[in-house]
N, CA, C and O atoms as a GROMACS GRO file, in nm:
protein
  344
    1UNK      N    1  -1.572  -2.539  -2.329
    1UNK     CA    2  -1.562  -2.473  -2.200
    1UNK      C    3  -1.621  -2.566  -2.095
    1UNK      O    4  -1.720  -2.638  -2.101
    2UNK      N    5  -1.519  -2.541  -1.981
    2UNK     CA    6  -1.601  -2.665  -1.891
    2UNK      C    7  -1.671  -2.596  -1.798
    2UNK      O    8  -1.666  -2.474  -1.782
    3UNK      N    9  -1.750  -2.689  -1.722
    3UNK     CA   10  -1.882  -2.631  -1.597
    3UNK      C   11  -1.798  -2.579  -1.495
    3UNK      O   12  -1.859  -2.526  -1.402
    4UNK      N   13  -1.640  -2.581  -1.487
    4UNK     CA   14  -1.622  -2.553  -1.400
    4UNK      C   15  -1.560  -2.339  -1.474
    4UNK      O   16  -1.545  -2.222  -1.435
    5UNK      N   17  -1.555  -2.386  -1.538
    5UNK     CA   18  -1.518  -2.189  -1.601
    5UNK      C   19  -1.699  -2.136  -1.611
    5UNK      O   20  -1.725  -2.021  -1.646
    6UNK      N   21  -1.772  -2.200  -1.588
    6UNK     CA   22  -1.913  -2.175  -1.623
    6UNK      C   23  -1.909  -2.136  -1.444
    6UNK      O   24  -1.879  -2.022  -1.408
    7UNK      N   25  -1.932  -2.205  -1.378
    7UNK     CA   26  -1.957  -2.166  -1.239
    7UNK      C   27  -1.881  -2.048  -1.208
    7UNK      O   28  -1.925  -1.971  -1.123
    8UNK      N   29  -1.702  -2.009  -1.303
    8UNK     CA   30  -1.629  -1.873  -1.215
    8UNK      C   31  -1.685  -1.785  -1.284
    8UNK      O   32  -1.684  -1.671  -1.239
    9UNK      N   33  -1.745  -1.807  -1.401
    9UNK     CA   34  -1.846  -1.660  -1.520
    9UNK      C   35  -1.919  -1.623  -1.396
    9UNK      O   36  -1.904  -1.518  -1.333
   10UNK      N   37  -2.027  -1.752  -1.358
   10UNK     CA   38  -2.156  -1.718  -1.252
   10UNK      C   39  -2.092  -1.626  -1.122
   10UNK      O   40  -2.137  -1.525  -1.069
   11UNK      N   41  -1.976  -1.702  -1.093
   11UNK     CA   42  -1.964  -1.600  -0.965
   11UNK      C   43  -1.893  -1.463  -0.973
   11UNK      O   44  -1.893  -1.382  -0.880
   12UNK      N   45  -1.819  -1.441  -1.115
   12UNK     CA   46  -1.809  -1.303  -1.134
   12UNK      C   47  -1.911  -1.239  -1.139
   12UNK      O   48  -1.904  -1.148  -1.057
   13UNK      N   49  -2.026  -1.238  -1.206
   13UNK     CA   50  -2.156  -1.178  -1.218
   13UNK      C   51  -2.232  -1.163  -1.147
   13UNK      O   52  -2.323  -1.079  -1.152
   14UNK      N   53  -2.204  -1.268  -1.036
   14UNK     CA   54  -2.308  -1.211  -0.857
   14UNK      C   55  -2.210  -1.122  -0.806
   14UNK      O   56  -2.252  -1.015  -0.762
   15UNK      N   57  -2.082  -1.145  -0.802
   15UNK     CA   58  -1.948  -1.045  -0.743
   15UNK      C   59  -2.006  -0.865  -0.805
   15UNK      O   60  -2.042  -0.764  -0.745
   16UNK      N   61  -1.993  -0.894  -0.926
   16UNK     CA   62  -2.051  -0.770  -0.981
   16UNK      C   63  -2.164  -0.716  -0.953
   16UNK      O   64  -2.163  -0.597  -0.920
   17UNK      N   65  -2.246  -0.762  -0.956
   17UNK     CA   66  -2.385  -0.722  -0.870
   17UNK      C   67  -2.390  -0.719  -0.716
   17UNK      O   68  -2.456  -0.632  -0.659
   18UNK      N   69  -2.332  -0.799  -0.658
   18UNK     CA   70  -2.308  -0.767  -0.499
   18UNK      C   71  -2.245  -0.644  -0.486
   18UNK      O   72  -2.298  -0.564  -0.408
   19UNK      N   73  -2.110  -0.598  -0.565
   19UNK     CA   74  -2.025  -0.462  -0.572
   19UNK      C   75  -2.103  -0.341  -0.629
   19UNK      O   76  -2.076  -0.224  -0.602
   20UNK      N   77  -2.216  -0.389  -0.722
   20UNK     CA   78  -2.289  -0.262  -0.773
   20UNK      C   79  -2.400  -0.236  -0.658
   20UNK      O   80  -2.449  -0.124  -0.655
   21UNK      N   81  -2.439  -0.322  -0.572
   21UNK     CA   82  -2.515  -0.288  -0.446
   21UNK      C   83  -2.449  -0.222  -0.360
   21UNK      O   84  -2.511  -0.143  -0.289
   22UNK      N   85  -2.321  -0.236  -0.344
   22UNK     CA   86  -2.237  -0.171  -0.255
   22UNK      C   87  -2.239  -0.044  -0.295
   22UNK      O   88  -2.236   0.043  -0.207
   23UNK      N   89  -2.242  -0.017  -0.388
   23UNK     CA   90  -2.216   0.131  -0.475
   23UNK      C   91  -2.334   0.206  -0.415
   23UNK      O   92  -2.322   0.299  -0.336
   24UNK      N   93  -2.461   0.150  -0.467
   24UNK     CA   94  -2.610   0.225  -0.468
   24UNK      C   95  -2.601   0.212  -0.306
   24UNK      O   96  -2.574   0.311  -0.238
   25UNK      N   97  -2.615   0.139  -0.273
   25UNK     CA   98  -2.595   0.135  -0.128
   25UNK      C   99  -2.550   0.259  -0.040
   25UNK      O  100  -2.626   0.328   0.027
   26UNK      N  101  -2.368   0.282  -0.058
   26UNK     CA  102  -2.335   0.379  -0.023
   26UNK      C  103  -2.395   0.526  -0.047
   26UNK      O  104  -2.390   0.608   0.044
   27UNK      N  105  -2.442   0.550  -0.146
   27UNK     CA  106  -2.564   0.694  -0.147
   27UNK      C  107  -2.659   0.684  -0.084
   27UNK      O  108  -2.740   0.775  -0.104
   28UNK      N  109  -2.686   0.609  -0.014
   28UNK     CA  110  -2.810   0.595   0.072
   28UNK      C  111  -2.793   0.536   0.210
   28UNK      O  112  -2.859   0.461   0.281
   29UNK      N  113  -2.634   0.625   0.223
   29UNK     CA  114  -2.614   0.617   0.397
   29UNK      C  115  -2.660   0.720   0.416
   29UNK      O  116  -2.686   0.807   0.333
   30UNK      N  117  -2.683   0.718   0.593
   30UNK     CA  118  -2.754   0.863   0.659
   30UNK      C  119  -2.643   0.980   0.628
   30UNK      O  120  -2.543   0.960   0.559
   31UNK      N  121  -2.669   1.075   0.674
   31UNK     CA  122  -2.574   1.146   0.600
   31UNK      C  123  -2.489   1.252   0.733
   31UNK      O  124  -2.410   1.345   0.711
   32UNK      N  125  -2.536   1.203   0.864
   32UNK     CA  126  -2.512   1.217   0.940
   32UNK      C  127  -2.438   1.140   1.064
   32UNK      O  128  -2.434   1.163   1.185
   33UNK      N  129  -2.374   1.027   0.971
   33UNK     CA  130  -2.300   0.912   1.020
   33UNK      C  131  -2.183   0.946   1.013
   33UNK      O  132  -2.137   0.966   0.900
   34UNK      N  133  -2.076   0.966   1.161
   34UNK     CA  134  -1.942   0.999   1.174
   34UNK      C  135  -1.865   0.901   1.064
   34UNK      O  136  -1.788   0.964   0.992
   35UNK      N  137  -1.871   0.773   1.041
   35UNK     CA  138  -1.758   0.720   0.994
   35UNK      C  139  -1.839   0.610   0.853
   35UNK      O  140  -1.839   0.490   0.829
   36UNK      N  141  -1.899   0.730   0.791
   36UNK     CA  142  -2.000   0.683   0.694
   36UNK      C  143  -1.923   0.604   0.555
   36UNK      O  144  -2.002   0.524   0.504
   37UNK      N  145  -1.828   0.607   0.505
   37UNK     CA  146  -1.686   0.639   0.423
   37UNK      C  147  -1.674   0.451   0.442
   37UNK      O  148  -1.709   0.350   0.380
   38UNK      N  149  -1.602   0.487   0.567
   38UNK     CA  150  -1.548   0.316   0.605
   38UNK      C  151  -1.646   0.214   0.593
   38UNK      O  152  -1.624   0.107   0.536
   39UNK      N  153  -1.751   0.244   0.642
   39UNK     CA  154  -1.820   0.142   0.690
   39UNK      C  155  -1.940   0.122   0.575
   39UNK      O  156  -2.012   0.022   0.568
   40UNK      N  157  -1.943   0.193   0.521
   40UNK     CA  158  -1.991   0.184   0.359
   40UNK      C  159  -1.961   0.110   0.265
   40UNK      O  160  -2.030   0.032   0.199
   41UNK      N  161  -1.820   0.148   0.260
   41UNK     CA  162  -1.750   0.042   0.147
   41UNK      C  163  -1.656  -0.040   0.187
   41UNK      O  164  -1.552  -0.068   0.128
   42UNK      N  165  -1.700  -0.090   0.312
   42UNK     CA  166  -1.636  -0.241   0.318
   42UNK      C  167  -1.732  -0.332   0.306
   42UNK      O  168  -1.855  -0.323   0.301
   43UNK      N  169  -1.620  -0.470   0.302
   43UNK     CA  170  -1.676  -0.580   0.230
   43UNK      C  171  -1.805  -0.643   0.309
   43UNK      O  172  -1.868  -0.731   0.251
   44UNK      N  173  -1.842  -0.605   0.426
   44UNK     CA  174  -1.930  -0.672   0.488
   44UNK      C  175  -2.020  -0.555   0.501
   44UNK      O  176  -2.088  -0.560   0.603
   45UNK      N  177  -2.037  -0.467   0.439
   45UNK     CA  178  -2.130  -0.342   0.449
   45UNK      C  179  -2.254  -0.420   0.438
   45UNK      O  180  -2.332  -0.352   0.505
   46UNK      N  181  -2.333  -0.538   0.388
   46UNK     CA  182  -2.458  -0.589   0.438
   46UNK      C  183  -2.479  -0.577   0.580
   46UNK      O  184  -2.599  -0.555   0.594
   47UNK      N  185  -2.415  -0.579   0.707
   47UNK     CA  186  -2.412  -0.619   0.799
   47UNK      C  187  -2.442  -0.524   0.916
   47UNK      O  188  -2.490  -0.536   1.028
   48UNK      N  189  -2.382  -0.399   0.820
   48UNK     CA  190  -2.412  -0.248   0.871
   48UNK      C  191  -2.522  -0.193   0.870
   48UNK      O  192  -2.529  -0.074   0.902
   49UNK      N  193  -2.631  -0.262   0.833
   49UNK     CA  194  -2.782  -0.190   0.796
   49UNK      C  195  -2.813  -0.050   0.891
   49UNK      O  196  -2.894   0.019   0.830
   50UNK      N  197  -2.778   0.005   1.006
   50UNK     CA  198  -2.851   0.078   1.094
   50UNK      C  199  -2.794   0.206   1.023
   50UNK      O  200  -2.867   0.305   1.026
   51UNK      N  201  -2.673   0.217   0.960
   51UNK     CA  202  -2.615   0.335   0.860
   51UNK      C  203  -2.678   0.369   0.761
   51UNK      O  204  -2.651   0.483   0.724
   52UNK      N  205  -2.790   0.291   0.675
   52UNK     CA  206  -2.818   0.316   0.596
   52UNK      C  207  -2.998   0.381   0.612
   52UNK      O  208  -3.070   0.318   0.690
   53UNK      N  209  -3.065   0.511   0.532
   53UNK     CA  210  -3.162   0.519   0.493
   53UNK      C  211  -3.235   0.396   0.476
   53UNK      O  212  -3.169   0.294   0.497
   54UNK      N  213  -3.402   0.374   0.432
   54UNK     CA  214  -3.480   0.288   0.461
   54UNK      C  215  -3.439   0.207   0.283
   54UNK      O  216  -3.442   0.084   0.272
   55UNK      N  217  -3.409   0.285   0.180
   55UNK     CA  218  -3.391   0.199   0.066
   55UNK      C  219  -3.241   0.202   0.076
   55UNK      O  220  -3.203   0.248  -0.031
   56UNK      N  221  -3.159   0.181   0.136
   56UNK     CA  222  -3.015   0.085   0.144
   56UNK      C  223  -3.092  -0.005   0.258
   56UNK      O  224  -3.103  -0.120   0.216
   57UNK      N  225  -3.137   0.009   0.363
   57UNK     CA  226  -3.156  -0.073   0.400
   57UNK      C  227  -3.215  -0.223   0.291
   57UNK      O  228  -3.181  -0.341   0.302
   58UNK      N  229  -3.297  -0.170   0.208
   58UNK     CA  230  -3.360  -0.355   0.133
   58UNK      C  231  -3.246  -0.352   0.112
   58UNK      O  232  -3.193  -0.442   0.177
   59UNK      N  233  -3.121  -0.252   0.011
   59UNK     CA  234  -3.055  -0.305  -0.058
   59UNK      C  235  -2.924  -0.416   0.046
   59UNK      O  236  -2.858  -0.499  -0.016
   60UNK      N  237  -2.909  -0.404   0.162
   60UNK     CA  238  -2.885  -0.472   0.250
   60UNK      C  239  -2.922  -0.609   0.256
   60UNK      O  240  -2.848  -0.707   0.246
   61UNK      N  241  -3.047  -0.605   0.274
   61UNK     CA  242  -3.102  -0.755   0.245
   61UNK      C  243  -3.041  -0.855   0.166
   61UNK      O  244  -2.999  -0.966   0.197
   62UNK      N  245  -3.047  -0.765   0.008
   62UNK     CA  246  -3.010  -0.870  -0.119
   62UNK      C  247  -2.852  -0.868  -0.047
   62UNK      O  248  -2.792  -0.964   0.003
   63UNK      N  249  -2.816  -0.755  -0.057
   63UNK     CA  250  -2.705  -0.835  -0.027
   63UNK      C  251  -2.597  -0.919   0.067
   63UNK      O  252  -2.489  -0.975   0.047
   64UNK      N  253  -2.677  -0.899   0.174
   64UNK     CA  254  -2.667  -1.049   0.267
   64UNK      C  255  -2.703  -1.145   0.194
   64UNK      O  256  -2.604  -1.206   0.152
   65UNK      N  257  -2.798  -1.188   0.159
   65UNK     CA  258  -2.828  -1.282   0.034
   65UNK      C  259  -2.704  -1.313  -0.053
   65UNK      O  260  -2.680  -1.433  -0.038
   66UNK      N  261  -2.657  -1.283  -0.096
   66UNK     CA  262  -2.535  -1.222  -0.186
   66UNK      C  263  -2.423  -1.267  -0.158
   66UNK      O  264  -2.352  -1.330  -0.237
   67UNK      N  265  -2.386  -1.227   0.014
   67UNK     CA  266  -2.274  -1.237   0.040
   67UNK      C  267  -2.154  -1.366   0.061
   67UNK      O  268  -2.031  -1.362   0.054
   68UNK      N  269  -2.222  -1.448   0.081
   68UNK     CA  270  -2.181  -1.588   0.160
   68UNK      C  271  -2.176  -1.701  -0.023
   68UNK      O  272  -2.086  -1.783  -0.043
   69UNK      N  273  -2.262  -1.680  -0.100
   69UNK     CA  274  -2.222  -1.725  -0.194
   69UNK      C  275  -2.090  -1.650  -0.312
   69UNK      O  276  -1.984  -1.700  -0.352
   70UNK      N  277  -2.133  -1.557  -0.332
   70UNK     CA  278  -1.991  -1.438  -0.334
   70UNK      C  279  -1.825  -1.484  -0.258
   70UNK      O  280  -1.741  -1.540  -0.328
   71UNK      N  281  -1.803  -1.454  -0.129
   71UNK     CA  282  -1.710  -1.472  -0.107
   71UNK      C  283  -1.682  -1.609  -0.079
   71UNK      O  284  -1.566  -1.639  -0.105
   72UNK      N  285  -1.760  -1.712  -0.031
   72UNK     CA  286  -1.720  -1.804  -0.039
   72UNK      C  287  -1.694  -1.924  -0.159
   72UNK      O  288  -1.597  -1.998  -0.176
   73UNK      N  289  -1.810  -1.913  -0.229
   73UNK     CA  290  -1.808  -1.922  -0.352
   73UNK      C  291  -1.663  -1.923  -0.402
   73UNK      O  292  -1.586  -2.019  -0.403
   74UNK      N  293  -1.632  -1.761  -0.458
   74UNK     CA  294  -1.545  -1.766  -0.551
   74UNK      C  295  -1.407  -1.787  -0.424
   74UNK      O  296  -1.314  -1.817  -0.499
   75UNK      N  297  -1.371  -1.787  -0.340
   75UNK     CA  298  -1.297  -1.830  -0.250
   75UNK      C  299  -1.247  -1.982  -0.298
   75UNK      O  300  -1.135  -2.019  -0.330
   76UNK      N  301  -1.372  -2.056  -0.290
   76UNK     CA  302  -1.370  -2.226  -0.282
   76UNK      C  303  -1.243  -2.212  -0.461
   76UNK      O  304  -1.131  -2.258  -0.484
   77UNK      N  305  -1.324  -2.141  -0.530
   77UNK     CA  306  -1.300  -2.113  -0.657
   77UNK      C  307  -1.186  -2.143  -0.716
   77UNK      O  308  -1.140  -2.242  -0.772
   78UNK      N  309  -1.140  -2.011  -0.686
   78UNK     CA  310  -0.994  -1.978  -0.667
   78UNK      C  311  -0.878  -2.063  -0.586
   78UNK      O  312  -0.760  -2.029  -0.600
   79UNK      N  313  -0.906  -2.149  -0.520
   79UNK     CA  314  -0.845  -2.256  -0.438
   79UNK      C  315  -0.860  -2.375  -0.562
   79UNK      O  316  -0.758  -2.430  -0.604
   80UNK      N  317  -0.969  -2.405  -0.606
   80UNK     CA  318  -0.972  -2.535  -0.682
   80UNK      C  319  -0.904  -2.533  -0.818
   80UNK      O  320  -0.840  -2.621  -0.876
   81UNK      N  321  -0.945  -2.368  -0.867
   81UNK     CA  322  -0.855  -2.342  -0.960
   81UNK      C  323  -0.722  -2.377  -0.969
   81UNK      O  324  -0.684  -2.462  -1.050
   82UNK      N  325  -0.627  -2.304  -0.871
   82UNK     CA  326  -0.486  -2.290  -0.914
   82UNK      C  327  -0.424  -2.374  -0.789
   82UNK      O  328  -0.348  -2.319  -0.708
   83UNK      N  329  -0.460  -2.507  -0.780
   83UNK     CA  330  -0.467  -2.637  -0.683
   83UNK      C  331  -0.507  -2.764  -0.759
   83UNK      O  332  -0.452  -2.874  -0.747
   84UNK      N  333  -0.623  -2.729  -0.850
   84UNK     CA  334  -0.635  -2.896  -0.902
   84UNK      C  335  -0.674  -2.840  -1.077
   84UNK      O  336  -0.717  -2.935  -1.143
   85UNK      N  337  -0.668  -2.756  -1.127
   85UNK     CA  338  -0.722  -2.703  -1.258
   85UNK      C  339  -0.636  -2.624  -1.309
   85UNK      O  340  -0.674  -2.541  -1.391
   86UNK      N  341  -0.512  -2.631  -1.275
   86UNK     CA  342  -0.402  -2.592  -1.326
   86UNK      C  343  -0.339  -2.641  -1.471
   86UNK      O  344  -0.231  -2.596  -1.510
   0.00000   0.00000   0.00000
């Protein structure tokens, strides 16, 4: 197996954990937020912190942390893949 199927394992497994923050996340919007639904479970829901209770808010944190290696990451990925690793 090469380092490069080793690096798309790694970035499925932050993907998965960035998406399982999204999850816990979403139960710990206010619950009094008109358009709580959307803005929950989209992909940049780190970004939304003021929707969320005080523990989505950390979970916000990580996943800003999260995010930029995540999508760009497996972005770069997926380009090098089925472009030069074909």
């Amino acid at each position: 197996m090469s380092i490069f199927y080793l690096v798309g394992i790694f970035l499925f497994l932050l993907a998965f954990v960035y998406f399982g923050l999204q999850i816990v996340a979403f139960y710990h919007t206010k619950k009094s937020e008109e358009y709580r639904g959307a803005n929950g479970l989209a992909p940049w829901w780190p970004f939304n912190q003021d929707i969320y209770d005080d523990f989505g808010q950390k979970l916000c944190s990580y996943g800003r942390k999260l995010f930029y290696p995540v999508w760009i990451g497996g972005i770069a990925w997926f380009v090098l893949k089925y472009n030069y690793f074909n």
